[in-house]
C-alpha positions in Angstrom: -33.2 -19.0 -11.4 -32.3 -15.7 -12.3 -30.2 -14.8 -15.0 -28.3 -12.2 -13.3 -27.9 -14.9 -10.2 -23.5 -15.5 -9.8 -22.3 -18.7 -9.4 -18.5 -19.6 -8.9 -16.7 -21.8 -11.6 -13.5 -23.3 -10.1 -10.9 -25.3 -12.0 -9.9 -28.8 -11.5 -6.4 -27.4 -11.2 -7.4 -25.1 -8.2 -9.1 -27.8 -6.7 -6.4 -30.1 -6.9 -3.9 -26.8 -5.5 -6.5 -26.2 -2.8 -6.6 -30.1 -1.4 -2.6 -30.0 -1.8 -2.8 -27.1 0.7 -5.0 -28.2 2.7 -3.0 -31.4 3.2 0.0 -29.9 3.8 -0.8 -27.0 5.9 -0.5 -27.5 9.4 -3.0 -26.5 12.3 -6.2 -26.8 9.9 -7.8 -30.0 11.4 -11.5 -29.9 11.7 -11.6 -26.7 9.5 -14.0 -25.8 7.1 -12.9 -24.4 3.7 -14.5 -23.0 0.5 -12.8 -23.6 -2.9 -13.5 -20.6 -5.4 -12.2 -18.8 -8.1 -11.9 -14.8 -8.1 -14.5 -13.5 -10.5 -18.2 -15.1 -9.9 -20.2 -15.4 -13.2 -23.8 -15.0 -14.0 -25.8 -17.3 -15.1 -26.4 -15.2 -17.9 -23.2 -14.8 -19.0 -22.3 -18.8 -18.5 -25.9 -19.2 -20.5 -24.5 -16.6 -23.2 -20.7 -18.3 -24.1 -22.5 -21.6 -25.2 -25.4 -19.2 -27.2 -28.4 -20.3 -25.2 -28.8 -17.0 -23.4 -31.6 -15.6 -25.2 -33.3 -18.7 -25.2 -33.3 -19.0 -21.8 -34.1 -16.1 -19.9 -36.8 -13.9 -19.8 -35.5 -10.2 -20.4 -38.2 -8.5 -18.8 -37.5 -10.3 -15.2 -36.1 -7.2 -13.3 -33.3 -7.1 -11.1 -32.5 -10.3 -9.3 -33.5 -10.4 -5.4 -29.7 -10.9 -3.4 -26.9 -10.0 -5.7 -24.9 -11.2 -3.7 -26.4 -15.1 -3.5 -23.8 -17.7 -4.7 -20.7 -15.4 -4.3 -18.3 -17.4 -1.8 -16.3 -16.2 1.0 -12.9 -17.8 0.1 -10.6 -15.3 2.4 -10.2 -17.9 5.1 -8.8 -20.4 2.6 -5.8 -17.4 0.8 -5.3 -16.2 4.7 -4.7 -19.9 6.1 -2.8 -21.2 3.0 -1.6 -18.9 0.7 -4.2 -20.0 -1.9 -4.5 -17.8 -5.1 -6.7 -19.4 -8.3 -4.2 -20.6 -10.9 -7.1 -20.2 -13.3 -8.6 -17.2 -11.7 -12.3 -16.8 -13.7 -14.2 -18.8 -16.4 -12.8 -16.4 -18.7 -9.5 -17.3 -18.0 -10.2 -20.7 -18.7 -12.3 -20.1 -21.9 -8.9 -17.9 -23.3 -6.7 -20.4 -22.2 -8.9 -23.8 -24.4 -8.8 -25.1 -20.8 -12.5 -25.5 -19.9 
């Protein structure tokens, strides 16, 4: 894949606030939902905080294809629920030692 291809990260905690929603939100039955955080990361990036970046991507690759591939539409789930990310990007999580 391309390094500069996004990928969410989402937390166990927002996972475990998203099912408790879900559950407890009337009218959803049948519904699809995606689980997200806010702030998609790169591969890159996610490669680069354990220091494997360089050894793992090609710098010369260009620009990746769709920018946008990986990024999740999680609007449905805030507008239907109320759902906001407790632990809103990796980074969050890295500053907080709660990985």
């Amino acid at each position: 894949m391309h390094s500069g291809s996004r990928m969410h990260m989402v937390h166990h905690l927002d996972v475990a606030q998203a099912l408790i929603l879900l559950l407890t939100t009337e009218g959803l039955g049948g519904e699809i939902f995606n689980v997200a955080d806010d702030s998609p990361i790169t591969l890159y990036e996610l490669a680069n905080s354990v220091g494997k970046a360089a050894e793992t991507f090609d710098e010369t690759e260009g620009p990746p294809n769709d920018p946008f591939k990986g990024v999740q539409y999680i609007s449905k789930l805030r507008s239907k629920t109320g759902f906001r990310p407790l632990v809103p990007s990796y980074y969050v999580a890295s500053d907080l030692d709660n990985l």
